[in-house]
C-alpha positions in Angstrom: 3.4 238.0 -99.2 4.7 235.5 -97.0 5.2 231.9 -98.3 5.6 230.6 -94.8 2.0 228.9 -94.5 2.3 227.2 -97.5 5.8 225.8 -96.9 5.1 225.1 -93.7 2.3 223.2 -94.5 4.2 220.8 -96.5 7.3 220.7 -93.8 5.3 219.1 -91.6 5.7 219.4 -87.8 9.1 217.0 -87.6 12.0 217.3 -89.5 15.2 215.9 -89.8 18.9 218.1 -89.5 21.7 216.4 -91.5 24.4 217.7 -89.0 25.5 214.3 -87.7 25.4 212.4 -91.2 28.1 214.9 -92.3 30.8 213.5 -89.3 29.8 215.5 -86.3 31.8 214.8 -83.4 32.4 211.5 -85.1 32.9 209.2 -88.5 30.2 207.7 -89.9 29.7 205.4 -92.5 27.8 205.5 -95.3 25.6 202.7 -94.9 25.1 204.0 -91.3 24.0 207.6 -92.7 21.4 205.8 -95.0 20.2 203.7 -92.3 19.2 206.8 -90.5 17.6 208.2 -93.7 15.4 205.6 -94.3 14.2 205.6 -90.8 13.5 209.5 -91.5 11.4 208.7 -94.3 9.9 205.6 -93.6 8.8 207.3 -90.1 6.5 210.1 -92.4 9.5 212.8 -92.4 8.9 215.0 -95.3 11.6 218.0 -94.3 14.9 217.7 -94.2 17.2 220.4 -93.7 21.2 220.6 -94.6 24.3 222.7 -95.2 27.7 223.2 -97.0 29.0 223.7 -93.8 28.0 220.2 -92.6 31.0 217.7 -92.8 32.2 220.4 -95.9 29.6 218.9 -98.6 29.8 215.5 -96.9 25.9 215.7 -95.8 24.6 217.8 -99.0 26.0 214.6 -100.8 25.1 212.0 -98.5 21.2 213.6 -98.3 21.7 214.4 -101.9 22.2 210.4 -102.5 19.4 209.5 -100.4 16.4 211.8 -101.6 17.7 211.5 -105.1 15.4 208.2 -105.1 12.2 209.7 -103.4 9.7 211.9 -106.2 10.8 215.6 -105.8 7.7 216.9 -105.1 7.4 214.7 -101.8 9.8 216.1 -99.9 11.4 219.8 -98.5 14.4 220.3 -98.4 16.5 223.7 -97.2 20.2 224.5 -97.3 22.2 227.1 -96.2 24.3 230.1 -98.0 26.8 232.5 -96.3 30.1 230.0 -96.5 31.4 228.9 -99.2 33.2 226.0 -100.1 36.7 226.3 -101.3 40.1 224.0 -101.7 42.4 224.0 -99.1 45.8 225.2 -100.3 47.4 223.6 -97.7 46.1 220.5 -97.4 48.7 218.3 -95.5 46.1 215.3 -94.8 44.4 216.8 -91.9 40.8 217.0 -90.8 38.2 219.4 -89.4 37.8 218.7 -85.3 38.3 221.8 -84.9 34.9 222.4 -85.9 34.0 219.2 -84.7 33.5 217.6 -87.8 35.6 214.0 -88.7 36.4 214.5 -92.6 39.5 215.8 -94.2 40.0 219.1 -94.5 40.7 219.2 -98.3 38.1 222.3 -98.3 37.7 225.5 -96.3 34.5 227.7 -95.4 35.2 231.7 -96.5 32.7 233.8 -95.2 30.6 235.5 -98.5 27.0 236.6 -98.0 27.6 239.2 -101.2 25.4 238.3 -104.2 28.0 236.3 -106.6 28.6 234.5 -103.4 25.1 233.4 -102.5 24.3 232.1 -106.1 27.6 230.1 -106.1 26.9 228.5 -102.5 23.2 227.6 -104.1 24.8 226.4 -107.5 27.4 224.4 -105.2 24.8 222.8 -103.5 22.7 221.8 -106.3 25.6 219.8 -107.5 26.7 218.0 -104.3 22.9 217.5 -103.3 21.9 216.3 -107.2 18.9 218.2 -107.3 17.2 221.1 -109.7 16.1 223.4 -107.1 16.2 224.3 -103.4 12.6 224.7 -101.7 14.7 227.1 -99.0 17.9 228.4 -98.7 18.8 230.5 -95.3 21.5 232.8 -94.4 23.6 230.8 -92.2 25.2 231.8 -88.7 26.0 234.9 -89.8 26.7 236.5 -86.5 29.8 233.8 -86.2 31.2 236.6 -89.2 30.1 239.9 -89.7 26.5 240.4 -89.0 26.0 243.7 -90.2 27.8 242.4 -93.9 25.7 239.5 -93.5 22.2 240.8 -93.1 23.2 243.9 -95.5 24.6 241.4 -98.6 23.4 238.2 -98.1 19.6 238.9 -97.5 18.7 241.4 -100.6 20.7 238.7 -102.6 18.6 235.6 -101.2 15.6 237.8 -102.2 16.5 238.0 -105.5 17.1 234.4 -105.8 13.7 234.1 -104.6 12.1 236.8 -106.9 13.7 234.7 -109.9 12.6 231.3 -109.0 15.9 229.6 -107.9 14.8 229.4 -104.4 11.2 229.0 -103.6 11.6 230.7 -99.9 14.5 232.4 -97.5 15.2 232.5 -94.1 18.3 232.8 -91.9 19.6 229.8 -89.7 21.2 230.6 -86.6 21.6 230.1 -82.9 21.8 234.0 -81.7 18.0 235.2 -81.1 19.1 238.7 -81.6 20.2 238.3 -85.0 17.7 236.6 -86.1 15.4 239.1 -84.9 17.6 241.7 -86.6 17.1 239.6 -90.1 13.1 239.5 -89.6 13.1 243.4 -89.2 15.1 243.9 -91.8 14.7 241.0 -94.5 11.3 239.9 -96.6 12.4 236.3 -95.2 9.9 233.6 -95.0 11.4 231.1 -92.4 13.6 231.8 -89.6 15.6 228.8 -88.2 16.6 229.3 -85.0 18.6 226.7 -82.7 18.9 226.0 -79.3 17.5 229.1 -78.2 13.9 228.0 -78.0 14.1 224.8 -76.0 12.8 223.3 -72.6 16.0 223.9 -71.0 16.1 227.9 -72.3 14.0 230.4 -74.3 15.4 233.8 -75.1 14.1 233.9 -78.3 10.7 234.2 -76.7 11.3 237.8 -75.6 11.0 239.1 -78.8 12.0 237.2 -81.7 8.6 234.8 -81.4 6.3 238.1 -80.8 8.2 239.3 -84.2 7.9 236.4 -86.9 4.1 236.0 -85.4 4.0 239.3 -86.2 5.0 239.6 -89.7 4.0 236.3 -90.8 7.3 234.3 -90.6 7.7 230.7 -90.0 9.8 229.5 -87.5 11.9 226.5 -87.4 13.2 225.2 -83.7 16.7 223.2 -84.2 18.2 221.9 -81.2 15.6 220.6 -79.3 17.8 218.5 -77.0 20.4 221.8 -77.1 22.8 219.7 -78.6 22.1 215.9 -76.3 21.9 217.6 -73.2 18.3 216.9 -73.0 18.2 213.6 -75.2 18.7 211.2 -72.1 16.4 210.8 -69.2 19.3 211.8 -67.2 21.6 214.2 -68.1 25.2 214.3 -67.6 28.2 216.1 -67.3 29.4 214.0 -70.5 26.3 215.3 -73.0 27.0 218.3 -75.3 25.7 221.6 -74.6 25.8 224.1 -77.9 28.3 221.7 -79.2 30.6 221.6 -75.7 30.4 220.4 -72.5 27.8 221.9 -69.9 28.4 224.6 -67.4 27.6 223.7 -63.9 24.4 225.7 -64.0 23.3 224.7 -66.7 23.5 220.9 -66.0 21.9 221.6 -62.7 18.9 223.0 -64.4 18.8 220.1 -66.9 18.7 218.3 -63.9 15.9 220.0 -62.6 13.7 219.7 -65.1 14.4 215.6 -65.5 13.4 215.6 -62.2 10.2 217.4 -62.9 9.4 215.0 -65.4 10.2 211.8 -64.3 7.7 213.3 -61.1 5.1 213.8 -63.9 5.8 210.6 -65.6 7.1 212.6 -68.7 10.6 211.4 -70.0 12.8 213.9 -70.3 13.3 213.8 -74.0 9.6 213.4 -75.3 8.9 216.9 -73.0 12.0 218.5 -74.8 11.0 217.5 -78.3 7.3 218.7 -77.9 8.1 221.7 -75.6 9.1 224.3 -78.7 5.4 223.4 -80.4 3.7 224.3 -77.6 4.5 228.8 -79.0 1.8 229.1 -82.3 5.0 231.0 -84.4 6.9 227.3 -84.2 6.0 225.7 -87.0 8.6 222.5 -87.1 10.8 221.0 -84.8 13.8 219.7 -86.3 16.3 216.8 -84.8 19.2 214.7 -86.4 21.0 211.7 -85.7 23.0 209.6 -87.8 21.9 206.2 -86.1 18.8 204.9 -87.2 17.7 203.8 -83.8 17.7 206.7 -82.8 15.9 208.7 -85.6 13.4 205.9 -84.8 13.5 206.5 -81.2 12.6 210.6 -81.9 10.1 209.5 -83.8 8.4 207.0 -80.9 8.6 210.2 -78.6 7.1 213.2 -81.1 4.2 210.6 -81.2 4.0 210.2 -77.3 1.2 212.5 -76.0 2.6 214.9 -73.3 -0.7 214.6 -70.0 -2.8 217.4 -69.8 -1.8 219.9 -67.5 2.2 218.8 -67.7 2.9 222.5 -68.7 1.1 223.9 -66.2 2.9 222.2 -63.8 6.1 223.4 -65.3 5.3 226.7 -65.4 4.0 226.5 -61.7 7.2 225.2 -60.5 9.1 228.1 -62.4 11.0 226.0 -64.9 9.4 227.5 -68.0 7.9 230.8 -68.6 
């Protein structure tokens, strides 16, 4: 039996990704990184979600440090399995742009869904995060691998972790909607996270993972709302992030279209993006990160802004969402 509705009635309906408090695209500093915490928490966020993969360890520590001083029982929190972390042999004081994180790279990620790899990426993360259990651990990205390795390994061996106790549920994080409806078919998973691929801007995880997890009873999380800052500005530009890169022409011009939509309907941008993925009964959560607490306090000001009645039909109307 699923143990989606319980979970995902302790998640809440926002949560809060650690990405950017493990060095994404830029440094930040530790007092920053709490900053935005403590805006999470003190704005009623209850799930927050993490990976080794993050700043390597940087954000499983940095969240670790923060939540270590809230009552366990208070809070969800997931992490991720599928890379684990590993010294860098060759270590010659560089760092990790490259995967657009700013720490050193005095670790690399290998690619190991098998079963002695799982349980040492969950006993890992125990230790960076300072915690006695992980409420859910997903498969993470693996389509960036080996999906067929990934889904074959690394999803019997999260079961098992979950038959036993040391996880309480399992899903698989990703950005590919295909894969993700690939793990629900062929995994006992309780949560899919899926990113980017469910927003206002784009939604091809509508055509058939949504219909899926509704159908067998799996929660899903929507990361990405803004599609990586594309959508977090009233106006976006050529200079936001799209999936972690610049935009393609079309796809700004489409961003574009829909600000305009919205600024016609006297919706910001942003507040339509944020509540846009809620609006499908399978989503659960929506979950959104920033490592500047005016911001997380700015998310927070527009998931409580009420979209007007009839702003979706409008949408729909004018052929920007299905």
């Amino acid at each position: 039996m699923s143990r989606a509705p319980a979970l995902a009635a302790r998640m809440g309906r926002l949560g809060y990704g650690a990405a950017s408090i493990g060095n994404l695209y830029r440094e930040v500093s530790d007092e920053a990184a709490e900053a935005a915490l403590e805006s999470a928490w003190a704005g009623g966020i209850r799930y927050f979600d993490t990976a080794p993969h993050y700043g390597l360890g940087l954000s499983e520590r940095r969240l670790g440090a923060f939540l270590g001083r809230m009552p366990r029982g208070d809070y969800v929190l997931s992490t991720k399995v599928g890379r684990v972390l590993e010294p860098n042999p060759d270590f010659a004081g560089g760092d990790d742009r490259a995967n657009e994180f700013a720490v050193p790279d005095r670790t690399v990620r290998r690619f190991d869904p098998s079963e002695a790899g799982v349980r040492r990426s969950i006993e890992d993360s125990l230790e960076r995060l300072g915690v006695d259990r992980i409420d859910l651990a997903y498969l993470h990205d693996p389509d960036v691998y080996d999906l067929d390795r990934g889904l074959a390994e690394g999803l019997p061996a999260l079961q098992r972790l979950r038959d036993e106790g040391l996880v309480d549920a399992i899903g698989i994080g990703t950005n590919d909607a295909a894969a993700a409806t690939r793990a629900v078919r062929e995994g006992e998973l309780d949560v899919v996270m899926i990113a980017g691929r469910y927003t206002l801007l784009e939604q091809p995880a509508l055509a058939e993972l949504l219909p899926t997890c509704a159908e067998r009873g799996v929660a899903v999380v929507a990361a990405a709302a803004y599609n990586s800052g594309l959508l977090a500005t009233d106006e976006p530009s050529a200079a936001a992030h799209y999936n972690y890169a610049p935009p393609p022409a079309a796809i700004l011009e489409r961003a574009q279209r829909l600000a305009a939509a919205c600024r016609a309907a006297g919706v910001r941008l942003p507040v339509a993006a944020l509540h846009f993925p809620l609006q499908h009964p399978a989503v659960q959560a929506v979950v959104v990160g920033s490592a500047r607490a005016a911001e997380v306090q700015e998310n927070l000001a527009r998931f409580d802004t009420p979209v007007p009645e009839g702003f979706w039909a409008e949408l729909r109307e004018a052929g920007l969402i299905p």
